[in-house]
PDB file with one MODEL, atoms N, CA, C and O in Angstrom:
MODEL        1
ATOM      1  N   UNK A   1      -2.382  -4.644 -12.486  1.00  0.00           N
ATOM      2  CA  UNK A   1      -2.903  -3.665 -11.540  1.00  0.00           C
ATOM      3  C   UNK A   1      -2.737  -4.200 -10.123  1.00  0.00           C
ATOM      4  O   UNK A   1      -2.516  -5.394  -9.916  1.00  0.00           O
ATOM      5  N   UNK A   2      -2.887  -2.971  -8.801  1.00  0.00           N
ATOM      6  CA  UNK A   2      -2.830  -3.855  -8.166  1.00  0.00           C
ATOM      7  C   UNK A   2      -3.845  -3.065  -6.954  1.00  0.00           C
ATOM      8  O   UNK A   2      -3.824  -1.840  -7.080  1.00  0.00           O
ATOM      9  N   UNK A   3      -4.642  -3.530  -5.911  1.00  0.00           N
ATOM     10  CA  UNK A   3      -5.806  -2.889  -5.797  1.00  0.00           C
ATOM     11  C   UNK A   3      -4.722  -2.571  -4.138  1.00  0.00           C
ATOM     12  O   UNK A   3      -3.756  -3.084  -3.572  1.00  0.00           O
ATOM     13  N   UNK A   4      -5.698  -1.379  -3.938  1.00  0.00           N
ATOM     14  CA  UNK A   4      -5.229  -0.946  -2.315  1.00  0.00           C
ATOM     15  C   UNK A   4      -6.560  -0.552  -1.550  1.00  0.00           C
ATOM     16  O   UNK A   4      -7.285   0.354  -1.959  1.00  0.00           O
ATOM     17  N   UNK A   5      -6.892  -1.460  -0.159  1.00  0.00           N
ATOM     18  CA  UNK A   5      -8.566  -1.015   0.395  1.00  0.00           C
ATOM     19  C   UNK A   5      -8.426   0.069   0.633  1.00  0.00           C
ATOM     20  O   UNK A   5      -7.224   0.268   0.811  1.00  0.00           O
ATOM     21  N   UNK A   6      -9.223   1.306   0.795  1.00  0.00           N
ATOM     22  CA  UNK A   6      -9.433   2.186   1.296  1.00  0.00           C
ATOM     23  C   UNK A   6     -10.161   2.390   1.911  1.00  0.00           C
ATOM     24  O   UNK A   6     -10.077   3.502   2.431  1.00  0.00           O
ATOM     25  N   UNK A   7     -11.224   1.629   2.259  1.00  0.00           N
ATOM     26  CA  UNK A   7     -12.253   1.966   3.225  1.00  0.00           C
ATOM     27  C   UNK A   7     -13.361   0.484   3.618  1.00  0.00           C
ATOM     28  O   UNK A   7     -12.859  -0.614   3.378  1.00  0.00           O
ATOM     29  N   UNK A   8     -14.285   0.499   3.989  1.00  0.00           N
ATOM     30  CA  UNK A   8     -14.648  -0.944   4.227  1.00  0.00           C
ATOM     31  C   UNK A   8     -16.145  -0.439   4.144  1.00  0.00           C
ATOM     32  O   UNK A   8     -16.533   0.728   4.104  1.00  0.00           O
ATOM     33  N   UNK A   9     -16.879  -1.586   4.130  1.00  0.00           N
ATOM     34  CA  UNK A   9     -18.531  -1.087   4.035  1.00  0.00           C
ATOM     35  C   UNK A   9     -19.008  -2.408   5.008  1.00  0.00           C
ATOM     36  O   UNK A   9     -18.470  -3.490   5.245  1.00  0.00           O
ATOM     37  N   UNK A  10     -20.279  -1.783   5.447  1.00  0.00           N
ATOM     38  CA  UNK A  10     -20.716  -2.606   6.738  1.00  0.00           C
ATOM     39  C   UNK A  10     -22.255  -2.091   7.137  1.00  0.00           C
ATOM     40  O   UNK A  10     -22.633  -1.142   7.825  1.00  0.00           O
ATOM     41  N   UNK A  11     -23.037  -3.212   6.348  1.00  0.00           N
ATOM     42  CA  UNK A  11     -24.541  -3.211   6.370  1.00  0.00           C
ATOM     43  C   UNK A  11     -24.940  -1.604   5.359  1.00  0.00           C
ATOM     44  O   UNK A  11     -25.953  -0.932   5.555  1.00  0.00           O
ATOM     45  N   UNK A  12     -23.885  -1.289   4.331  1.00  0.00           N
ATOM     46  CA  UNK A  12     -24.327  -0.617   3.802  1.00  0.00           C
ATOM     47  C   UNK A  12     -23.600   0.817   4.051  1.00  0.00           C
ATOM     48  O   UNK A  12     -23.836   1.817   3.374  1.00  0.00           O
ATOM     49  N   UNK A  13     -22.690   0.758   5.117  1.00  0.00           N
ATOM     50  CA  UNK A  13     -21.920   1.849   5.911  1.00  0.00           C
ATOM     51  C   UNK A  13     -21.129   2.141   5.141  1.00  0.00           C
ATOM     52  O   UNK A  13     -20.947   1.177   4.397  1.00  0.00           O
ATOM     53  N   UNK A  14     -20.305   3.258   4.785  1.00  0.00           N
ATOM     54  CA  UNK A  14     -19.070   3.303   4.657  1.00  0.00           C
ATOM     55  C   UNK A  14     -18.308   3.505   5.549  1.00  0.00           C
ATOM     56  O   UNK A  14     -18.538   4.536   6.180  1.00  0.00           O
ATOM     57  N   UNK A  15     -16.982   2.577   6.049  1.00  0.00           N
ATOM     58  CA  UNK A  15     -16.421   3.079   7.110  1.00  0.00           C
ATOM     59  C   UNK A  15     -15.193   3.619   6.710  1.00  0.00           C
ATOM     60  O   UNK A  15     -14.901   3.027   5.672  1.00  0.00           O
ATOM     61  N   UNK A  16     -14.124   4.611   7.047  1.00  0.00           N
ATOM     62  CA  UNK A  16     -12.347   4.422   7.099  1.00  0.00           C
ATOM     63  C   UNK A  16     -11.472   3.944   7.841  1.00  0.00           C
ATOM     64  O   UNK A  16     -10.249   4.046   7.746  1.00  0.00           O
ATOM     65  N   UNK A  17     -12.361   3.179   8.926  1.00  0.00           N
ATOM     66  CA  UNK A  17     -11.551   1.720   9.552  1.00  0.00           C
ATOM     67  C   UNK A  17     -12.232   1.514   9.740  1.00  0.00           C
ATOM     68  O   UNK A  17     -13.338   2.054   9.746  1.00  0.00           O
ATOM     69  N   UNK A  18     -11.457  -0.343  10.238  1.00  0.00           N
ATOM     70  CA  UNK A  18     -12.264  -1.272  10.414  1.00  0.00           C
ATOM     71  C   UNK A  18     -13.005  -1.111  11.667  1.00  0.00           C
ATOM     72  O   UNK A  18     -12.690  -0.360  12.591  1.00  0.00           O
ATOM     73  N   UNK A  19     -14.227  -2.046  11.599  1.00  0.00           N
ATOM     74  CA  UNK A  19     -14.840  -1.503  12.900  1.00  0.00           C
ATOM     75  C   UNK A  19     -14.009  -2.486  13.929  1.00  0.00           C
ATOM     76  O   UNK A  19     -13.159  -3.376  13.928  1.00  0.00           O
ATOM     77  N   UNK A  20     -15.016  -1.545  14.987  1.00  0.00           N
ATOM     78  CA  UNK A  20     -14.163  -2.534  16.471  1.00  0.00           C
ATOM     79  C   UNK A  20     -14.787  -3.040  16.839  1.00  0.00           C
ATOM     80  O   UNK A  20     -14.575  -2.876  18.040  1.00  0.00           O
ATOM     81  N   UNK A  21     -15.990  -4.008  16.705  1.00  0.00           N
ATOM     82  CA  UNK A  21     -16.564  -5.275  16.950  1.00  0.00           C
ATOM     83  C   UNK A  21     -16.309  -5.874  15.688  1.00  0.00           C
ATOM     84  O   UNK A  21     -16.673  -5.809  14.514  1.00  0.00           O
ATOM     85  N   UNK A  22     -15.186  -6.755  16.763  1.00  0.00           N
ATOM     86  CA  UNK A  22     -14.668  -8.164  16.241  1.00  0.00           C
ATOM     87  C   UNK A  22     -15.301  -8.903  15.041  1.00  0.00           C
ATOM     88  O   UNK A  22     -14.961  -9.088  13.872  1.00  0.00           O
ATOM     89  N   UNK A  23     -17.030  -9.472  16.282  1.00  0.00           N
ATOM     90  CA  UNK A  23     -17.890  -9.930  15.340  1.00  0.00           C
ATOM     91  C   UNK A  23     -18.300  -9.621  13.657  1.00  0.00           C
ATOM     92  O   UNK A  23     -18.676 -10.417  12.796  1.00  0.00           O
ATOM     93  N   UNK A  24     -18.055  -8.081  13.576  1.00  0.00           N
ATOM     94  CA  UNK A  24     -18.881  -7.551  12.364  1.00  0.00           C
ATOM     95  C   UNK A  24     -17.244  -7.893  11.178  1.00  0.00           C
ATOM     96  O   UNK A  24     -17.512  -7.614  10.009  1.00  0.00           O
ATOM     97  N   UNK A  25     -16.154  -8.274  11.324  1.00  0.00           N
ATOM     98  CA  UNK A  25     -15.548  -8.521  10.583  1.00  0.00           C
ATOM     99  C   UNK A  25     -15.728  -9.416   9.921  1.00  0.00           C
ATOM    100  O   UNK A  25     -14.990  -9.412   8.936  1.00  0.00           O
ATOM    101  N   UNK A  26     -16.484 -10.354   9.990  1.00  0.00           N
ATOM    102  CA  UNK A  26     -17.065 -11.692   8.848  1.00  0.00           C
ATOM    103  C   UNK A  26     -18.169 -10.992   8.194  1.00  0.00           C
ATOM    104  O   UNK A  26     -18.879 -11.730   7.511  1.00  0.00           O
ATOM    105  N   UNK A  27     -18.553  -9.541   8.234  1.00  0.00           N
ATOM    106  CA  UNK A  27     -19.911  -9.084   7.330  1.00  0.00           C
ATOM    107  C   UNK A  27     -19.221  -8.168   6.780  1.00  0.00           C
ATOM    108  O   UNK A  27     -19.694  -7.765   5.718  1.00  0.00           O
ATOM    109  N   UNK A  28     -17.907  -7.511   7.249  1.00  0.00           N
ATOM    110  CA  UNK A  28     -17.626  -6.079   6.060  1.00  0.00           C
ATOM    111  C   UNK A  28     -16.931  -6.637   4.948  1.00  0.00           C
ATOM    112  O   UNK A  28     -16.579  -7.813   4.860  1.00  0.00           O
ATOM    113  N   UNK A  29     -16.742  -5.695   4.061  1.00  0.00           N
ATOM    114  CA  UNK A  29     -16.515  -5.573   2.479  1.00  0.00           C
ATOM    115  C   UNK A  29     -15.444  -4.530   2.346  1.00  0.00           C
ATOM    116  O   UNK A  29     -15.744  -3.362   2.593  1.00  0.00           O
ATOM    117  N   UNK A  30     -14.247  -4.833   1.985  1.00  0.00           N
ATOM    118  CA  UNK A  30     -13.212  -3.979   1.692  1.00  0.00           C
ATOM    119  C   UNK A  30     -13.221  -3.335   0.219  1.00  0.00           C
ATOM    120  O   UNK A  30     -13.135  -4.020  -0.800  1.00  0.00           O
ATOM    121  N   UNK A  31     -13.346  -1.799   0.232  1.00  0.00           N
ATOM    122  CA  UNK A  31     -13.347  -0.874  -0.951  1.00  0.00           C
ATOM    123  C   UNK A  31     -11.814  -0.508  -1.400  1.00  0.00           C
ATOM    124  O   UNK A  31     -10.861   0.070  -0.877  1.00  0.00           O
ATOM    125  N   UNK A  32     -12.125  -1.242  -2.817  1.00  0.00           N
ATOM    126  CA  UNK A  32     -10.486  -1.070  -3.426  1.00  0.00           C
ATOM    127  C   UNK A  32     -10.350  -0.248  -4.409  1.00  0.00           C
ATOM    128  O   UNK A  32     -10.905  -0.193  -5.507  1.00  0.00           O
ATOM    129  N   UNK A  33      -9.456   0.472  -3.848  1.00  0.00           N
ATOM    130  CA  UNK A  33      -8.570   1.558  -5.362  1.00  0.00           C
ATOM    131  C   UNK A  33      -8.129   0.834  -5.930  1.00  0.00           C
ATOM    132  O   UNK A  33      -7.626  -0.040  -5.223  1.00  0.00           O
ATOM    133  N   UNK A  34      -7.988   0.645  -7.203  1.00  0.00           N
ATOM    134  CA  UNK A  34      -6.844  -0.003  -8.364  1.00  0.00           C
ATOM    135  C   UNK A  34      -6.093   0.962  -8.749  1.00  0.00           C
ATOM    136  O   UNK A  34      -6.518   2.045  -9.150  1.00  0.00           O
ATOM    137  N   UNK A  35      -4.661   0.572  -8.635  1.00  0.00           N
ATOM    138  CA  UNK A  35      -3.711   1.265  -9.472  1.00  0.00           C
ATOM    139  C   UNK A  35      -3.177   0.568  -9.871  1.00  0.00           C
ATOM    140  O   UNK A  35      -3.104  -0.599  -9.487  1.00  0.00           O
ATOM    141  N   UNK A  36      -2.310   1.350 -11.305  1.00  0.00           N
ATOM    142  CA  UNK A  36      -1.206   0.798 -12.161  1.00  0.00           C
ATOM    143  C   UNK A  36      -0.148  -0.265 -11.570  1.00  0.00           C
ATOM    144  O   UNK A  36       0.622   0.019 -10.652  1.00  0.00           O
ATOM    145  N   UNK A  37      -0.187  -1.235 -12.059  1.00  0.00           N
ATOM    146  CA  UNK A  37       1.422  -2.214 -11.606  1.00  0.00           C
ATOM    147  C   UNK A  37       3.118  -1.817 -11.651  1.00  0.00           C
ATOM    148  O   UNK A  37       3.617  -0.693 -11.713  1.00  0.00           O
ATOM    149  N   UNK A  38       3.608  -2.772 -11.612  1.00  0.00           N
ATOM    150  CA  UNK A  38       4.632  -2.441 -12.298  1.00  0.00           C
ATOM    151  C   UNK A  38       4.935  -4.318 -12.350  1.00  0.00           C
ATOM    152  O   UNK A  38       4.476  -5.124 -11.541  1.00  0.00           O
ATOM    153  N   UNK A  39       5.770  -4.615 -13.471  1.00  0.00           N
ATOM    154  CA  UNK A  39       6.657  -5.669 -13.649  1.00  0.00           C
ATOM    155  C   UNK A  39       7.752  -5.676 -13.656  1.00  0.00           C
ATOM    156  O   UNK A  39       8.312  -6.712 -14.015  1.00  0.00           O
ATOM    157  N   UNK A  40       8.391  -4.738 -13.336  1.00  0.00           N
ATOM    158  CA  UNK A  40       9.774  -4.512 -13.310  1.00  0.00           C
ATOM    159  C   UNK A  40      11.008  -5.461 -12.075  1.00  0.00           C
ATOM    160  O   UNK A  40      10.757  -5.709 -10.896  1.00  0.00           O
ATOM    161  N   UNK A  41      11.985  -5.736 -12.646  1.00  0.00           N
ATOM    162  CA  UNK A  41      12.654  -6.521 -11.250  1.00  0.00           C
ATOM    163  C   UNK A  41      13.521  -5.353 -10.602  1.00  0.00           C
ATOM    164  O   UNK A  41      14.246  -4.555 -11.198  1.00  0.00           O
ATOM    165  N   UNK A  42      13.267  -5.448  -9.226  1.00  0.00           N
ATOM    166  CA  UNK A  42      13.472  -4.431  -8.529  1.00  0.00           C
ATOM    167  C   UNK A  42      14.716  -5.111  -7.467  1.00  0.00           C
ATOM    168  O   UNK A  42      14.930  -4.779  -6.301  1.00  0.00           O
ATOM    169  N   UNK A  43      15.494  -6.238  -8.339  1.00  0.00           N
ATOM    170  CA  UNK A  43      17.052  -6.631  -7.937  1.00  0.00           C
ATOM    171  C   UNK A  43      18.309  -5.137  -7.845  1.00  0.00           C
ATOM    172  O   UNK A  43      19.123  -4.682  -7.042  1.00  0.00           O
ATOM    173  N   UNK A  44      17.768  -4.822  -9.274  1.00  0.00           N
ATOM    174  CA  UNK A  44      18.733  -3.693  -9.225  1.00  0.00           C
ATOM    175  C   UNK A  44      19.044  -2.375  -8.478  1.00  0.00           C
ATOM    176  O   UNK A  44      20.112  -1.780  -8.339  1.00  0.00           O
ATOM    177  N   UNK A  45      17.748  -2.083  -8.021  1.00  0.00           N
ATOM    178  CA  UNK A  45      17.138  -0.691  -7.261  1.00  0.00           C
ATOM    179  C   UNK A  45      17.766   0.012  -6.028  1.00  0.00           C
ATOM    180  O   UNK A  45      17.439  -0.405  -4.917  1.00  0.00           O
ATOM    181  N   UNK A  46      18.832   1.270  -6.154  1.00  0.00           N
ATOM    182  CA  UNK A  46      19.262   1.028  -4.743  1.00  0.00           C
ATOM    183  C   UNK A  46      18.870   2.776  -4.021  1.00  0.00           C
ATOM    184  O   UNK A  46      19.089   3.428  -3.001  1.00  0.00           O
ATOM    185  N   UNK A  47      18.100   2.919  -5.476  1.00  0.00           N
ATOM    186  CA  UNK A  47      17.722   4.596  -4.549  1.00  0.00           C
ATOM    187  C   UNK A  47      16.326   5.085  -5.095  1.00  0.00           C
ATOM    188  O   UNK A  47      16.350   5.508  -6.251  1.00  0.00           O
ATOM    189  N   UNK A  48      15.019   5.094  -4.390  1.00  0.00           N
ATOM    190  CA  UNK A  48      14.239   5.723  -4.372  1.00  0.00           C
ATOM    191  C   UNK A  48      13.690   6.399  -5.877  1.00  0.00           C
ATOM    192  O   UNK A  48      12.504   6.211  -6.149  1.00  0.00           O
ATOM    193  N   UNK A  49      14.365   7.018  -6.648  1.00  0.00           N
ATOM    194  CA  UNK A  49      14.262   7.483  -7.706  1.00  0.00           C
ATOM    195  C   UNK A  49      14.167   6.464  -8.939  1.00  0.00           C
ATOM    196  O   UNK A  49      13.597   6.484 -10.030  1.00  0.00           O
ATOM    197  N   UNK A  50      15.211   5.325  -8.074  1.00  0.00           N
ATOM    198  CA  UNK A  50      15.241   4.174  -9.619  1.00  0.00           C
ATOM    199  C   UNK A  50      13.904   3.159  -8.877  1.00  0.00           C
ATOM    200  O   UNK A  50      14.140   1.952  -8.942  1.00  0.00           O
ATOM    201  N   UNK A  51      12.699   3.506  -8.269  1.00  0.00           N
ATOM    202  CA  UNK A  51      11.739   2.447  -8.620  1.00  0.00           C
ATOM    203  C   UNK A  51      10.849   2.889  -9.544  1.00  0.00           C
ATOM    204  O   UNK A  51      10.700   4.061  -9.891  1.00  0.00           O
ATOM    205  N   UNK A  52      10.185   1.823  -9.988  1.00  0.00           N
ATOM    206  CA  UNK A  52       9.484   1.862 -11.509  1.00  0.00           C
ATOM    207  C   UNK A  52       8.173   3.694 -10.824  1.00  0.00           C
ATOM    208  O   UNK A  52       7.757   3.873  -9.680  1.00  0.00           O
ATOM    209  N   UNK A  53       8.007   4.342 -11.696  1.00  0.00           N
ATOM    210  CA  UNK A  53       7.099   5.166 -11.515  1.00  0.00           C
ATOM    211  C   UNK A  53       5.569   4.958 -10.767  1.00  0.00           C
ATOM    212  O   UNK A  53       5.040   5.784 -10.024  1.00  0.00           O
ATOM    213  N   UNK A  54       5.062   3.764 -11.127  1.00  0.00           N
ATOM    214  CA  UNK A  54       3.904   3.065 -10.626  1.00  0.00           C
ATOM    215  C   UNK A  54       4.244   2.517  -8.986  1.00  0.00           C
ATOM    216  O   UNK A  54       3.411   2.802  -8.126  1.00  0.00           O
ATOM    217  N   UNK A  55       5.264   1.869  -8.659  1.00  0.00           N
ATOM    218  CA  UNK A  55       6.003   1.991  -7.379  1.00  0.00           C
ATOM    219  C   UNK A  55       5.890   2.804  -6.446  1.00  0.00           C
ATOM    220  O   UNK A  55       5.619   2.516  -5.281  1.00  0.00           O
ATOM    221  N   UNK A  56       6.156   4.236  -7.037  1.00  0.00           N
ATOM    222  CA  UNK A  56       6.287   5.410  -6.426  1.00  0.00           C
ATOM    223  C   UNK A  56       5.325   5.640  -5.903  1.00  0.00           C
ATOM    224  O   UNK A  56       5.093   5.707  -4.696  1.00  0.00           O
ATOM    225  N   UNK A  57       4.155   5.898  -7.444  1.00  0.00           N
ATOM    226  CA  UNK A  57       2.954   6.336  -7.312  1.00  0.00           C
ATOM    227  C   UNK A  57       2.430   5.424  -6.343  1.00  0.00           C
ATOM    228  O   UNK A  57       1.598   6.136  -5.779  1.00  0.00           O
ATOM    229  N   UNK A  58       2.380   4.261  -5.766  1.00  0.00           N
ATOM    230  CA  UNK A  58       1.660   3.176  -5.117  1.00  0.00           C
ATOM    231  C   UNK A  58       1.802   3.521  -3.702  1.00  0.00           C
ATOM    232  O   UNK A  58       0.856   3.753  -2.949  1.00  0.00           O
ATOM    233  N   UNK A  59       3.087   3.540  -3.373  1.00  0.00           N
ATOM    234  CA  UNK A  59       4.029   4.118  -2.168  1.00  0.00           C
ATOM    235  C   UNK A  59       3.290   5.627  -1.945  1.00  0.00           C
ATOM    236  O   UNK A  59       2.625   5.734  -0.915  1.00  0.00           O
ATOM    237  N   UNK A  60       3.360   6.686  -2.762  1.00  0.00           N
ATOM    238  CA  UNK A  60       2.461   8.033  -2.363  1.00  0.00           C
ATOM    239  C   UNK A  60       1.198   7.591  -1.898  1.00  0.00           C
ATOM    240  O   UNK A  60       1.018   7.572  -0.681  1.00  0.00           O
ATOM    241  N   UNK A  61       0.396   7.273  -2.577  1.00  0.00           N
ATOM    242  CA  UNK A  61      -0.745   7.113  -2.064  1.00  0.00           C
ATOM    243  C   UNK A  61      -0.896   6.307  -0.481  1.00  0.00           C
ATOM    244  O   UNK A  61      -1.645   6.753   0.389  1.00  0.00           O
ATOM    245  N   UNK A  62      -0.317   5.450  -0.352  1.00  0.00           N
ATOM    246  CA  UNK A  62      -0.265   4.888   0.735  1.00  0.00           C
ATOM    247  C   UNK A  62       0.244   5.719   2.297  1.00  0.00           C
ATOM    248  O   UNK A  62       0.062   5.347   3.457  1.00  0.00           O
ATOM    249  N   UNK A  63       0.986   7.056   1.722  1.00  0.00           N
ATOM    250  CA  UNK A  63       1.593   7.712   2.764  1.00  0.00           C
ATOM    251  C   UNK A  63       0.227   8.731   2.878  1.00  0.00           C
ATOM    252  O   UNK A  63      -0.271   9.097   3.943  1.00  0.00           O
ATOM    253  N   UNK A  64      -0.191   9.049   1.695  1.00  0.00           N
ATOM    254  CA  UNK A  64      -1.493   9.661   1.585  1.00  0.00           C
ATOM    255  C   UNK A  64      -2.617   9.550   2.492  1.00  0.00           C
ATOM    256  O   UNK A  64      -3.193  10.481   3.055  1.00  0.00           O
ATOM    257  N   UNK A  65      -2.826   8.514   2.559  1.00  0.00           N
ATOM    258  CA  UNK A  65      -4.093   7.689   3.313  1.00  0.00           C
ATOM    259  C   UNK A  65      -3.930   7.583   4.174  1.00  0.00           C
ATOM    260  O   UNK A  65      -4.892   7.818   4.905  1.00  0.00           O
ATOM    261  N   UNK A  66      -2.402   7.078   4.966  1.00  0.00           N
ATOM    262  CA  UNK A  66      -2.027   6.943   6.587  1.00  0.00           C
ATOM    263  C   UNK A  66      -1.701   8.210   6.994  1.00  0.00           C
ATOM    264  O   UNK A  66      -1.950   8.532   8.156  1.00  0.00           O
ATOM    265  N   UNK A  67      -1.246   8.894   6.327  1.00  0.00           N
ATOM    266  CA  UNK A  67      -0.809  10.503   7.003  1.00  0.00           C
ATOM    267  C   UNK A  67       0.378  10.128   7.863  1.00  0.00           C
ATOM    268  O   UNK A  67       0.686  10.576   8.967  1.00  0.00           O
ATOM    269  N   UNK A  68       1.242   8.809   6.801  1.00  0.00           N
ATOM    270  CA  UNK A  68       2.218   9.013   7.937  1.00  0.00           C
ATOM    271  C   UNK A  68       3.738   8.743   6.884  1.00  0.00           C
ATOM    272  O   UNK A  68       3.707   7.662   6.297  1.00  0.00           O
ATOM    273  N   UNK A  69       4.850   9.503   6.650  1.00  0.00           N
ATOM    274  CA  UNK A  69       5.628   9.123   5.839  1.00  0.00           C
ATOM    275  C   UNK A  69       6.245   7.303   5.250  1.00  0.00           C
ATOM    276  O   UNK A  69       5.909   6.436   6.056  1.00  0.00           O
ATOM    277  N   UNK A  70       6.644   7.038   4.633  1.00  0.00           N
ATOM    278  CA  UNK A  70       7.165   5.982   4.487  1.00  0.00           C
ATOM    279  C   UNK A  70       8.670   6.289   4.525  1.00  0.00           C
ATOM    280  O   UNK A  70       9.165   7.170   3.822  1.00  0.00           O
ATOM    281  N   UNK A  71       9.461   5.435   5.475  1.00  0.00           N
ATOM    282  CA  UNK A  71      11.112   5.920   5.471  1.00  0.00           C
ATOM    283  C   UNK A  71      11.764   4.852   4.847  1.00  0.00           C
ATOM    284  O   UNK A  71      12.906   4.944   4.396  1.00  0.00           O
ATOM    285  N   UNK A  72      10.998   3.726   4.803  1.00  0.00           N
ATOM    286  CA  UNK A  72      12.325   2.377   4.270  1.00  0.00           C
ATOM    287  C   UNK A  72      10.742   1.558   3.157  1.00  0.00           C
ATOM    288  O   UNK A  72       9.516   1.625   3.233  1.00  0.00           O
ATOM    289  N   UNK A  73      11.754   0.854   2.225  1.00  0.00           N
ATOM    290  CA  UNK A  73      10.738  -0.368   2.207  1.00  0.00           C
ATOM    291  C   UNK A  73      11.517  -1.492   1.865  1.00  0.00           C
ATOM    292  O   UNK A  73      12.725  -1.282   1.750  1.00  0.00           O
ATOM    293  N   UNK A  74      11.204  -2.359   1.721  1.00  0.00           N
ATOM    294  CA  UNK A  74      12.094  -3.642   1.896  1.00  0.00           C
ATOM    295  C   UNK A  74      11.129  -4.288   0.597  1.00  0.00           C
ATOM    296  O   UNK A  74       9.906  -4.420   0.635  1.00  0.00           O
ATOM    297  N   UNK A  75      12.205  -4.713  -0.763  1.00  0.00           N
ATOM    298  CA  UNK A  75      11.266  -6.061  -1.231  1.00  0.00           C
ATOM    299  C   UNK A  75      12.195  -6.993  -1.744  1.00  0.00           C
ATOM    300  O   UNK A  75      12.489  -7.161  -2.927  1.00  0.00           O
ATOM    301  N   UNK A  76      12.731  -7.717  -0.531  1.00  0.00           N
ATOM    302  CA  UNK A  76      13.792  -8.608  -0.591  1.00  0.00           C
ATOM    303  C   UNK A  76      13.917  -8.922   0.621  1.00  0.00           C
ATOM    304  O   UNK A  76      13.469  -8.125   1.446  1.00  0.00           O
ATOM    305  N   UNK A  77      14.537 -10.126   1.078  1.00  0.00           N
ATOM    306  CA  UNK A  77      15.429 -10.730   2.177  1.00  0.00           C
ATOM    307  C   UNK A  77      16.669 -10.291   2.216  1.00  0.00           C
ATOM    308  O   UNK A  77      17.386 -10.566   3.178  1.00  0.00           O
ATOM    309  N   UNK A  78      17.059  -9.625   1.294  1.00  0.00           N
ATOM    310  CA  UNK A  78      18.919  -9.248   1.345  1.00  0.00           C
ATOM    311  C   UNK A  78      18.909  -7.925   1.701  1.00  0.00           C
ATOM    312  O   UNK A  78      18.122  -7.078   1.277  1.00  0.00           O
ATOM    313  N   UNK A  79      20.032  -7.723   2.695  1.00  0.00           N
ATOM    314  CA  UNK A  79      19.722  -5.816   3.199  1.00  0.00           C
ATOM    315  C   UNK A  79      19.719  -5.079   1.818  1.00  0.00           C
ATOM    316  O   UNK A  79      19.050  -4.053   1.692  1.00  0.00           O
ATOM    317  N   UNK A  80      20.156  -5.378   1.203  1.00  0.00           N
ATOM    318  CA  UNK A  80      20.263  -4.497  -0.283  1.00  0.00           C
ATOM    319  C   UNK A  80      19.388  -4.417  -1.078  1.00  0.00           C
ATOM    320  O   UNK A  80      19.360  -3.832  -2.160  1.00  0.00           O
ATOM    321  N   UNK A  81      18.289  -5.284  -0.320  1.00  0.00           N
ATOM    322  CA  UNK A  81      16.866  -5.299  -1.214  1.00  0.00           C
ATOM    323  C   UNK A  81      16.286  -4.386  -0.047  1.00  0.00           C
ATOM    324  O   UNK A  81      15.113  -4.750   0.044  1.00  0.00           O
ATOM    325  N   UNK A  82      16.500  -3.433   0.844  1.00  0.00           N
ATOM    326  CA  UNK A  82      15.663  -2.364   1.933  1.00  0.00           C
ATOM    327  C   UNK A  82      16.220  -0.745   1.466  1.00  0.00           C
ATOM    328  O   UNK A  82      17.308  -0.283   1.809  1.00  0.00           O
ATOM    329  N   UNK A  83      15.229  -0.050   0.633  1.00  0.00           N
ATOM    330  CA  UNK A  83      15.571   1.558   0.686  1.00  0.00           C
ATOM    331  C   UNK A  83      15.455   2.199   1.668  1.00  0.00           C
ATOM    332  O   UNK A  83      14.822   1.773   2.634  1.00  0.00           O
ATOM    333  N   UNK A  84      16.042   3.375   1.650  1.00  0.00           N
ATOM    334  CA  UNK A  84      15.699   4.316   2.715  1.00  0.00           C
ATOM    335  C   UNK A  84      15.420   5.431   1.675  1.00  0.00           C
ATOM    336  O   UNK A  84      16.003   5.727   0.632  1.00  0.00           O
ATOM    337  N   UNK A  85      13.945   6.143   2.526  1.00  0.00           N
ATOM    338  CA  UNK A  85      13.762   7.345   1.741  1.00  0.00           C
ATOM    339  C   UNK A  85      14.596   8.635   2.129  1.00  0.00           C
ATOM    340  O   UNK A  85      14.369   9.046   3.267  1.00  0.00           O
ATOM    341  N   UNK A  86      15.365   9.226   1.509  1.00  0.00           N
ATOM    342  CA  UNK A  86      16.131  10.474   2.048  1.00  0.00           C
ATOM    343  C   UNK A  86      16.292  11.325   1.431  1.00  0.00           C
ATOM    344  O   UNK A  86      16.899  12.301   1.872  1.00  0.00           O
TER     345      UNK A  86
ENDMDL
END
């Protein structure tokens, strides 16, 4: 599995960001979604469609929450390890 924060808690708060005193970052508590993994080697992968389903799903949610698309992701040092979503 692999967990993603979604929100933070602070003296009992729930927040959806972090706060903006500095200070209170040694007292909040990050709230985690768990989702599905994947183990798959993702050497081979060169289009969007061929990452493992749990990938995907991990990647949606994340565009979910930021409200902001994802266009590339990179999980490699070699350009051929960077997708583009298209």
């Amino acid at each position: 599995s692999i967990k993603l924060a979604t929100a933070y808690e602070l003296n009992g708060e729930r927040l959806d960001r972090p706060p903006l005193n500095f200070q209170d970052f040694s007292n909040i508590k990050p709230v985690y979604e768990e989702m599905a993994g994947w183990q798959t080697d993702l050497s081979g992968v060169r289009e969007w469609k061929q990452l493992p389903v749990n990938a995907r799903r991990y990647l949606d949610r994340i565009e979910e929450l930021c409200q902001v698309p994802i266009g590339a992701i990179s999980f490699g040092p070699d350009r051929a390890e960077t997708l583009s979503r298209s």
